[in-house]
mmCIF file of the C-alpha atoms, coordinates in Angstrom:
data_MODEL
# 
_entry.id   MODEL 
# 
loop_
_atom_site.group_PDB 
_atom_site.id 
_atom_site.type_symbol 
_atom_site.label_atom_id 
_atom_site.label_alt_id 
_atom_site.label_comp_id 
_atom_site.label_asym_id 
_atom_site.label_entity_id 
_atom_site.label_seq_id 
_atom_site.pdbx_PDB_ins_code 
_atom_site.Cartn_x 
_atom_site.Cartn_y 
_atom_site.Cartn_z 
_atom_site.occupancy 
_atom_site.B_iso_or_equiv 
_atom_site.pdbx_formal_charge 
_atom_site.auth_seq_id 
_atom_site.auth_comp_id 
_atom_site.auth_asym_id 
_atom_site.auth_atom_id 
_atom_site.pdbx_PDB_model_num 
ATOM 1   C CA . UNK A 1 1   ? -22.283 -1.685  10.108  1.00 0.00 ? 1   UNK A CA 1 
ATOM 2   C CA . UNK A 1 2   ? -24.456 -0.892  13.311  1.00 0.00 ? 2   UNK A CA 1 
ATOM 3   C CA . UNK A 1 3   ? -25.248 2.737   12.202  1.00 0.00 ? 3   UNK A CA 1 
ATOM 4   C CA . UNK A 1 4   ? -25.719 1.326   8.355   1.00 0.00 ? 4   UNK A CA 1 
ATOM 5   C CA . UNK A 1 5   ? -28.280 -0.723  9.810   1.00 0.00 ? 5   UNK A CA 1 
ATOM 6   C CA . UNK A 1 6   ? -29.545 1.774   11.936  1.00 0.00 ? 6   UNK A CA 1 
ATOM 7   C CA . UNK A 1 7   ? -30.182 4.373   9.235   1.00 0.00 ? 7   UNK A CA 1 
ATOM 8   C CA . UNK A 1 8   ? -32.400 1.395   7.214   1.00 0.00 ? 8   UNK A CA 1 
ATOM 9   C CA . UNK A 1 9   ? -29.575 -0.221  4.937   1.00 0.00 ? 9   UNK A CA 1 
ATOM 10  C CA . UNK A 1 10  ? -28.726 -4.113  4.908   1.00 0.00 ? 10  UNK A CA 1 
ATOM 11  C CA . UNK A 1 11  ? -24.996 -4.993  5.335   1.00 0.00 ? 11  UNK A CA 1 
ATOM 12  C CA . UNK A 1 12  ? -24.540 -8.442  3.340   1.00 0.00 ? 12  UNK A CA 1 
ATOM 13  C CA . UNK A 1 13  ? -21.933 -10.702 3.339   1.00 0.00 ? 13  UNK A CA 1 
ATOM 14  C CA . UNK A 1 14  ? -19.056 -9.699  0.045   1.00 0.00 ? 14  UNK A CA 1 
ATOM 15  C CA . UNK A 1 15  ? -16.010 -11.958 1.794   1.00 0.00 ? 15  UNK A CA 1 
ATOM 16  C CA . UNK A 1 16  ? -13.532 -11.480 4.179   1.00 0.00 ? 16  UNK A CA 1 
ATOM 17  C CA . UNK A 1 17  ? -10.264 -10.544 1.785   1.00 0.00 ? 17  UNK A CA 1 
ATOM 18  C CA . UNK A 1 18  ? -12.499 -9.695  -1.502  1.00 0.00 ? 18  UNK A CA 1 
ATOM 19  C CA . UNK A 1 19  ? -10.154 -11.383 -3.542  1.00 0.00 ? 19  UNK A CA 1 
ATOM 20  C CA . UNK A 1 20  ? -12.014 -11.007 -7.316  1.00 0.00 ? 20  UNK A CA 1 
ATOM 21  C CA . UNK A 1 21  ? -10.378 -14.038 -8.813  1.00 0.00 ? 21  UNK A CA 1 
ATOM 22  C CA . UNK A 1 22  ? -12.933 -16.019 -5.916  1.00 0.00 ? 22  UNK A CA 1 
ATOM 23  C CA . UNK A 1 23  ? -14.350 -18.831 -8.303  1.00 0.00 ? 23  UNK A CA 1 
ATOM 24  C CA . UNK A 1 24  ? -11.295 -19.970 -9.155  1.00 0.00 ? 24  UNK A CA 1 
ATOM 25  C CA . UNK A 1 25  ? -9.791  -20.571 -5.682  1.00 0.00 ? 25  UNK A CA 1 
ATOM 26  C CA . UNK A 1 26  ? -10.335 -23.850 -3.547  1.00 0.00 ? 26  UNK A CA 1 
ATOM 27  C CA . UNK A 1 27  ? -13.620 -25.178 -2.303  1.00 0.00 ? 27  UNK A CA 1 
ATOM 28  C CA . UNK A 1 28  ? -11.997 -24.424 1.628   1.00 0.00 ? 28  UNK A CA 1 
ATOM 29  C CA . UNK A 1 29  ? -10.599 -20.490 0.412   1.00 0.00 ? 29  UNK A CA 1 
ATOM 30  C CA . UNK A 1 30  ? -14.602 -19.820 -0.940  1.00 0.00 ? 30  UNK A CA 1 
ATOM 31  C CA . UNK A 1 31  ? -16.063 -21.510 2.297   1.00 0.00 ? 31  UNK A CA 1 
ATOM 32  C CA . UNK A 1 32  ? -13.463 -20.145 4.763   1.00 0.00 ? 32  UNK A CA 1 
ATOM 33  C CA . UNK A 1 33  ? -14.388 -16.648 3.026   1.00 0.00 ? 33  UNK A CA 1 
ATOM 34  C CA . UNK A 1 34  ? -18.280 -16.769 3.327   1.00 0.00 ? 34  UNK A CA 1 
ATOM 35  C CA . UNK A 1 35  ? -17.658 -18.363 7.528   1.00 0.00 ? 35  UNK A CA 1 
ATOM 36  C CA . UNK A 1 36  ? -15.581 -16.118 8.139   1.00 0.00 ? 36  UNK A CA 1 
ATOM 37  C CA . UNK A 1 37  ? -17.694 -12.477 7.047   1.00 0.00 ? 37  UNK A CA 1 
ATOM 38  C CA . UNK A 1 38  ? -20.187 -14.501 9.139   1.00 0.00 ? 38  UNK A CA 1 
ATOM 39  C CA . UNK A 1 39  ? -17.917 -14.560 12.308  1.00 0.00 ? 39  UNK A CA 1 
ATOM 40  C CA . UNK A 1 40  ? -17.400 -11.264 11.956  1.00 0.00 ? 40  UNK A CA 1 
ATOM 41  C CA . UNK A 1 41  ? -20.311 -10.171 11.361  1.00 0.00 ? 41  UNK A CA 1 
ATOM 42  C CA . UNK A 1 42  ? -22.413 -12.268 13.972  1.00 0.00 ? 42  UNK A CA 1 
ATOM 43  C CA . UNK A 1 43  ? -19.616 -10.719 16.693  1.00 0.00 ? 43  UNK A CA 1 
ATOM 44  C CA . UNK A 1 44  ? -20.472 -7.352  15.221  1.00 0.00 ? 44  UNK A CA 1 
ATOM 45  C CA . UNK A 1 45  ? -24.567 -7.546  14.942  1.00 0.00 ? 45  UNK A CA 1 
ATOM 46  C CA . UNK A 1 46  ? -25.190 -10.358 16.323  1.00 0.00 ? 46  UNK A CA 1 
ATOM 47  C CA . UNK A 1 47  ? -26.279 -14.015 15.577  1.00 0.00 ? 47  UNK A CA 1 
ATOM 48  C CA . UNK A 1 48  ? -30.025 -12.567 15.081  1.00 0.00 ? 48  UNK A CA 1 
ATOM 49  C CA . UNK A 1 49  ? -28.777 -10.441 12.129  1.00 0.00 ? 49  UNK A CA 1 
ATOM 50  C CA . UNK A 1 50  ? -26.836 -12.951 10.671  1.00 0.00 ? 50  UNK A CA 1 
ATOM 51  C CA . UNK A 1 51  ? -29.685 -15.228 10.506  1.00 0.00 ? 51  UNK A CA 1 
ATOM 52  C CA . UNK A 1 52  ? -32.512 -12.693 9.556   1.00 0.00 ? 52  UNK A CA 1 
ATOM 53  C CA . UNK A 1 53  ? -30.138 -11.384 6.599   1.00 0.00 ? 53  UNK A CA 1 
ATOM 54  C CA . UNK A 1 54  ? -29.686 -15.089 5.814   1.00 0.00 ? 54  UNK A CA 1 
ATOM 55  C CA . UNK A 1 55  ? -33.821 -15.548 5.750   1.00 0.00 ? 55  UNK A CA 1 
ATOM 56  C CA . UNK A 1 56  ? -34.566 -12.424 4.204   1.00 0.00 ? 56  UNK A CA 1 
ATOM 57  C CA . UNK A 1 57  ? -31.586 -11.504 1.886   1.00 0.00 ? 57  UNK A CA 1 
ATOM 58  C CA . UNK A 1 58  ? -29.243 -14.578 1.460   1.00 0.00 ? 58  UNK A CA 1 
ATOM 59  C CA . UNK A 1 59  ? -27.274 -12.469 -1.393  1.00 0.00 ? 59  UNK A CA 1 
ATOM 60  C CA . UNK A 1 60  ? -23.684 -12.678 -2.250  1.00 0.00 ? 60  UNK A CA 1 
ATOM 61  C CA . UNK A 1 61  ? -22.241 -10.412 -4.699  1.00 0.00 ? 61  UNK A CA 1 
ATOM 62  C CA . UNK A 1 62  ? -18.839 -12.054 -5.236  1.00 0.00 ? 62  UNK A CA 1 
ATOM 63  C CA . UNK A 1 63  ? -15.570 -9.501  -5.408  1.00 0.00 ? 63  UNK A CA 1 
ATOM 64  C CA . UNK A 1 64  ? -15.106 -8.358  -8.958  1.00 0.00 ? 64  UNK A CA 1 
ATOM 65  C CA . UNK A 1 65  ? -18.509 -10.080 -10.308 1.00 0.00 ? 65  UNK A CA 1 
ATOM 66  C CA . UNK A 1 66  ? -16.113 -13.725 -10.401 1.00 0.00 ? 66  UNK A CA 1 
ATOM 67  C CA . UNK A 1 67  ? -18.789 -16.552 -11.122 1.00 0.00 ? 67  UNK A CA 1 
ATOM 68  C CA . UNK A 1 68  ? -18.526 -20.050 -11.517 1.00 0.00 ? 68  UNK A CA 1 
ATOM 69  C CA . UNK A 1 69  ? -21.155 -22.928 -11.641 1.00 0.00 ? 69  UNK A CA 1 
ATOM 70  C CA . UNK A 1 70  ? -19.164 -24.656 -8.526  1.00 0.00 ? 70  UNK A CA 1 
ATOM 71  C CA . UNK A 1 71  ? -18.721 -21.501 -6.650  1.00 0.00 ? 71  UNK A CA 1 
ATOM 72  C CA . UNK A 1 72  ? -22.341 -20.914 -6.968  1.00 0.00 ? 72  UNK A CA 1 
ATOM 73  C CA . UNK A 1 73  ? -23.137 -24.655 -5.757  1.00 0.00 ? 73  UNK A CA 1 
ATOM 74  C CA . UNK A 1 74  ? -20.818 -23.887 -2.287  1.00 0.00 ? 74  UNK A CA 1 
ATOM 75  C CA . UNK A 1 75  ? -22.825 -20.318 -2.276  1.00 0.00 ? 75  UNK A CA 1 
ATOM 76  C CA . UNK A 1 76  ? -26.244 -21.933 -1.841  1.00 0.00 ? 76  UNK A CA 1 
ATOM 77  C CA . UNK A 1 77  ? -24.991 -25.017 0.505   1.00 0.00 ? 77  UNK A CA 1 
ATOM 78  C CA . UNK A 1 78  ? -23.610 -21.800 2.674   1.00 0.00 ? 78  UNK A CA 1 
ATOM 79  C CA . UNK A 1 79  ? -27.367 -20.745 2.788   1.00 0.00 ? 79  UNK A CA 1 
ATOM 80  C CA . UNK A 1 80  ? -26.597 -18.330 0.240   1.00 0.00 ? 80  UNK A CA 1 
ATOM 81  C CA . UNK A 1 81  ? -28.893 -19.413 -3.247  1.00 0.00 ? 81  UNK A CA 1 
ATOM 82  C CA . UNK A 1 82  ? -28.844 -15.816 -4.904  1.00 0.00 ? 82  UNK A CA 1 
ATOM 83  C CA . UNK A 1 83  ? -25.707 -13.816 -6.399  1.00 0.00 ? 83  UNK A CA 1 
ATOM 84  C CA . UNK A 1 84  ? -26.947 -10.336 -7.880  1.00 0.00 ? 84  UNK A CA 1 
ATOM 85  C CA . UNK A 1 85  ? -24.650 -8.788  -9.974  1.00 0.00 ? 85  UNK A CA 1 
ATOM 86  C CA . UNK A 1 86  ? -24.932 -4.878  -10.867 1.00 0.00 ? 86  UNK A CA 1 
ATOM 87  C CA . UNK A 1 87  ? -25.942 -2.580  -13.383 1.00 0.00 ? 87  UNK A CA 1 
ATOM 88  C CA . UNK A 1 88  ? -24.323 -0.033  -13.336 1.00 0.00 ? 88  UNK A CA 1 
ATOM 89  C CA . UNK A 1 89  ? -20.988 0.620   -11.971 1.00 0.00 ? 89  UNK A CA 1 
ATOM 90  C CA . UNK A 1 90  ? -18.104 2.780   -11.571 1.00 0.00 ? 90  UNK A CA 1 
ATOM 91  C CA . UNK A 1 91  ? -15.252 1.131   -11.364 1.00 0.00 ? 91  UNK A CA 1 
ATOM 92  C CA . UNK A 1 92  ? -14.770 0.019   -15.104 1.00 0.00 ? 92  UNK A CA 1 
ATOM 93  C CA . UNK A 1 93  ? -16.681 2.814   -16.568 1.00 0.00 ? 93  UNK A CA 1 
ATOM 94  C CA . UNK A 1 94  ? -14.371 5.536   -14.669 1.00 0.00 ? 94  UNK A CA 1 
ATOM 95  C CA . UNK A 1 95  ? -11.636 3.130   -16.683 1.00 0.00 ? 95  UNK A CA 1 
ATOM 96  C CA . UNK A 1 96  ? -12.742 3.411   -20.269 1.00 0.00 ? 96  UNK A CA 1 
ATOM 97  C CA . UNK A 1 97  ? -14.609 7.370   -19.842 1.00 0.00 ? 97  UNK A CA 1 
ATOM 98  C CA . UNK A 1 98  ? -13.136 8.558   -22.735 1.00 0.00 ? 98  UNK A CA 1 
ATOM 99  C CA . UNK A 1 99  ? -15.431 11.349  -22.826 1.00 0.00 ? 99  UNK A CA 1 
ATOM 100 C CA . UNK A 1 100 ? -15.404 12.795  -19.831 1.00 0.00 ? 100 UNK A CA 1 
ATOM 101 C CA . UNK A 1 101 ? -18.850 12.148  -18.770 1.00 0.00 ? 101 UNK A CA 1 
ATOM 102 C CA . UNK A 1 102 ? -19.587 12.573  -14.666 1.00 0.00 ? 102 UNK A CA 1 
ATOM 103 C CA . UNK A 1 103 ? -20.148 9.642   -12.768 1.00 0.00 ? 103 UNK A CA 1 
ATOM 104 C CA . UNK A 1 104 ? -23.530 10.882  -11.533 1.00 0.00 ? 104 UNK A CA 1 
ATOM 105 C CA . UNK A 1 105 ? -24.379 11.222  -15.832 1.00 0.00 ? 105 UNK A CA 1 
ATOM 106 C CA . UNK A 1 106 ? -23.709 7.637   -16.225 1.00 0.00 ? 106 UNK A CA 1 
ATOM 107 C CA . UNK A 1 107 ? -25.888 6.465   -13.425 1.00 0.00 ? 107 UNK A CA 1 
ATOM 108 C CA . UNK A 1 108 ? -28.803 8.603   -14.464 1.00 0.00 ? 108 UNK A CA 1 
ATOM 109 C CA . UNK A 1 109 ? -28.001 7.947   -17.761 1.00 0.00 ? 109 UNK A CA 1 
ATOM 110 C CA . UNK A 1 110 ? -27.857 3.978   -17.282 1.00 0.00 ? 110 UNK A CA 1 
ATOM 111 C CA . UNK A 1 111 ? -30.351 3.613   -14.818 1.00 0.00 ? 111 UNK A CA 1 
ATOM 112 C CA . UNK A 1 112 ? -34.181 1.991   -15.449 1.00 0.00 ? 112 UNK A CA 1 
ATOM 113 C CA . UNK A 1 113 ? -36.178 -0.250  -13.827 1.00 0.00 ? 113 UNK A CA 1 
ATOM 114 C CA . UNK A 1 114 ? -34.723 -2.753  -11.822 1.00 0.00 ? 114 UNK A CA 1 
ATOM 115 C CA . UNK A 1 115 ? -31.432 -1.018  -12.166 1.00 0.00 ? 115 UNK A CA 1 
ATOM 116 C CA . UNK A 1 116 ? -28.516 -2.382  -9.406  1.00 0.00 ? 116 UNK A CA 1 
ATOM 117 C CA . UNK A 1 117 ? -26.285 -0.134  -8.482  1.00 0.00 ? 117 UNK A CA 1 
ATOM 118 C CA . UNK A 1 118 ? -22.300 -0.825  -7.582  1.00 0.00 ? 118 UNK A CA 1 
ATOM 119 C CA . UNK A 1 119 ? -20.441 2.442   -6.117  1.00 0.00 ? 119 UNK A CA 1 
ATOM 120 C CA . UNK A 1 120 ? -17.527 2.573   -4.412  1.00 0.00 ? 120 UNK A CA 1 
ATOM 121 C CA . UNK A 1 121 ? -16.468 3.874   -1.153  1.00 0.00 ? 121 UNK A CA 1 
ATOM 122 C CA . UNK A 1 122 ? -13.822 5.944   -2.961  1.00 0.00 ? 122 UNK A CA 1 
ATOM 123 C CA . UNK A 1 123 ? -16.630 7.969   -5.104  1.00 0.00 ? 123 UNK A CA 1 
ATOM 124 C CA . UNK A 1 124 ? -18.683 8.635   -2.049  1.00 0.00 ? 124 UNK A CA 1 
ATOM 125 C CA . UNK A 1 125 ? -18.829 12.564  -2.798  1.00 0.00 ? 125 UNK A CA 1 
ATOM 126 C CA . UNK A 1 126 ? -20.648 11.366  -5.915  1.00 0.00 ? 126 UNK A CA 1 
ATOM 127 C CA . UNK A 1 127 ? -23.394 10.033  -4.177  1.00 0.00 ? 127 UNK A CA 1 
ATOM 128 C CA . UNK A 1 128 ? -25.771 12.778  -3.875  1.00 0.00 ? 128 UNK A CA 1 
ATOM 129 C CA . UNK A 1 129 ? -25.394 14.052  -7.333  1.00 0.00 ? 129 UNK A CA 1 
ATOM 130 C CA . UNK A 1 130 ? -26.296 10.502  -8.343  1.00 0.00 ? 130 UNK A CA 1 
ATOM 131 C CA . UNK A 1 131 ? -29.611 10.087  -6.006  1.00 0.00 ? 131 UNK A CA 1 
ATOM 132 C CA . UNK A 1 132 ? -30.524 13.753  -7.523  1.00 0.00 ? 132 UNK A CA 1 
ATOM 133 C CA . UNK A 1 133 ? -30.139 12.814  -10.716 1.00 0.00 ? 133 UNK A CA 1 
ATOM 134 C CA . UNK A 1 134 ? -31.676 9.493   -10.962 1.00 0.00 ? 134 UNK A CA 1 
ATOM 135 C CA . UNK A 1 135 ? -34.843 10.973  -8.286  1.00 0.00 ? 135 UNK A CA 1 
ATOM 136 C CA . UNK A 1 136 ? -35.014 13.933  -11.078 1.00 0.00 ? 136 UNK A CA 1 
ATOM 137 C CA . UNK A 1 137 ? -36.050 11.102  -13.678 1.00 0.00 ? 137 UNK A CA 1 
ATOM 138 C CA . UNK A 1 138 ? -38.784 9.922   -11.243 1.00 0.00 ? 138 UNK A CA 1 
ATOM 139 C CA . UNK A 1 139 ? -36.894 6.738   -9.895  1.00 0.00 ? 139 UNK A CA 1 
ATOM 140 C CA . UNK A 1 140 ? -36.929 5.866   -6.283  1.00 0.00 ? 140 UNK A CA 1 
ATOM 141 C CA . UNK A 1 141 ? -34.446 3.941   -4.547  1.00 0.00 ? 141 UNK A CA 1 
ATOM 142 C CA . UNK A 1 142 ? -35.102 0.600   -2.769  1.00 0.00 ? 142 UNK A CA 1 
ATOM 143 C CA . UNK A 1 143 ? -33.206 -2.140  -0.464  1.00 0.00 ? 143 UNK A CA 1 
ATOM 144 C CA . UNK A 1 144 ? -31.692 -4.861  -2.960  1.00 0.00 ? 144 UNK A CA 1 
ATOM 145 C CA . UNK A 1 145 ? -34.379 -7.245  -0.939  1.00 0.00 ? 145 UNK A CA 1 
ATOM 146 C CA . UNK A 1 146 ? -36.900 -5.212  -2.142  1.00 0.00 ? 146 UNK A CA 1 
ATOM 147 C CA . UNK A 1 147 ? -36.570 -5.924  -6.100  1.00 0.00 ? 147 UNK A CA 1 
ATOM 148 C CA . UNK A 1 148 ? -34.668 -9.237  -6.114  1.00 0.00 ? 148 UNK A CA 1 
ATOM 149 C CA . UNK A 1 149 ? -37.478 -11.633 -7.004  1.00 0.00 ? 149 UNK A CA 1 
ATOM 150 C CA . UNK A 1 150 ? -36.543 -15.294 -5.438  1.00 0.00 ? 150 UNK A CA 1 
ATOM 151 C CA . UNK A 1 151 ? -38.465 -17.752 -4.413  1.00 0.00 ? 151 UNK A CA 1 
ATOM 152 C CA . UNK A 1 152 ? -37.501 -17.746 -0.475  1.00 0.00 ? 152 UNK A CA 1 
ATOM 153 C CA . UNK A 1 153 ? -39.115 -14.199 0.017   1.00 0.00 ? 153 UNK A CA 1 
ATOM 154 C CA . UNK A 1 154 ? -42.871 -13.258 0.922   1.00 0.00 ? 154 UNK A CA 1 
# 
């Protein structure tokens, strides 16, 4: 997370056990998730972090996209009002790719404007062919902070 951080990314909170069934578990098993990345995380980078990301990029993508109207209610009490969900993917797309296309074709492919991208650890030797691909079609790649449009930044 330090050297993520160093090298100009944001590391947000996504749970402690990513469990993607979230919304439907207990008011305590959602909170206890969200305070607990935070104790981690604040032991890890610090309490200064924690409460700049929490200023500046309160997002929580939930495990699997789960959503539900309470789970959202407990998000923002948490200091946590915004819950982006992605564009483009590779998880479910690798799934269904009946046609062989490459992962780094469905990104460019997919991507426009505004486009919010979910990859992976396990595809990581994708990643350049991906950046080259969507750069090639004149995008440019920003922070998540950077095109989320809520009223708590600027």
């Amino acid at each position: 997370w330090r050297k993520a951080i160093a090298d100009g990314h944001h590391v947000l909170n996504h749970s402690v056990s990513h469990k993607t069934d979230m919304a439907y578990k207990s008011d305590t098993f959602i909170i206890d998730e969200i305070t607990g990345w935070e104790k981690v995380a604040a032991r890890v980078l610090g309490d200064e972090y924690l409460m700049k990301m929490k200023e500046e990029m309160p997002f929580f993508r939930p495990p699997g996209g789960s959503d539900s109207a309470r789970m959202r209610q407990i998000l923002g009490n948490l200091g946590y009002p915004v819950m982006p969900f992605w564009s483009v993917e590779d998880y479910h797309f690798q799934k269904t790719n009946t046609k062989n296309i490459t992962l780094s074709d469905h990104y460019s492919r997919e991507t426009e404007n505004g486009s919010v991208y979910l990859l992976h650890p396990y595809n990581y030797m994708h990643l350049e062919s991906i950046i080259d691909k969507v750069q090639a079609k004149g995008y440019e790649f920003k922070l998540l902070a950077d095109i989320i449009d809520w009223d708590g930044i600027g």
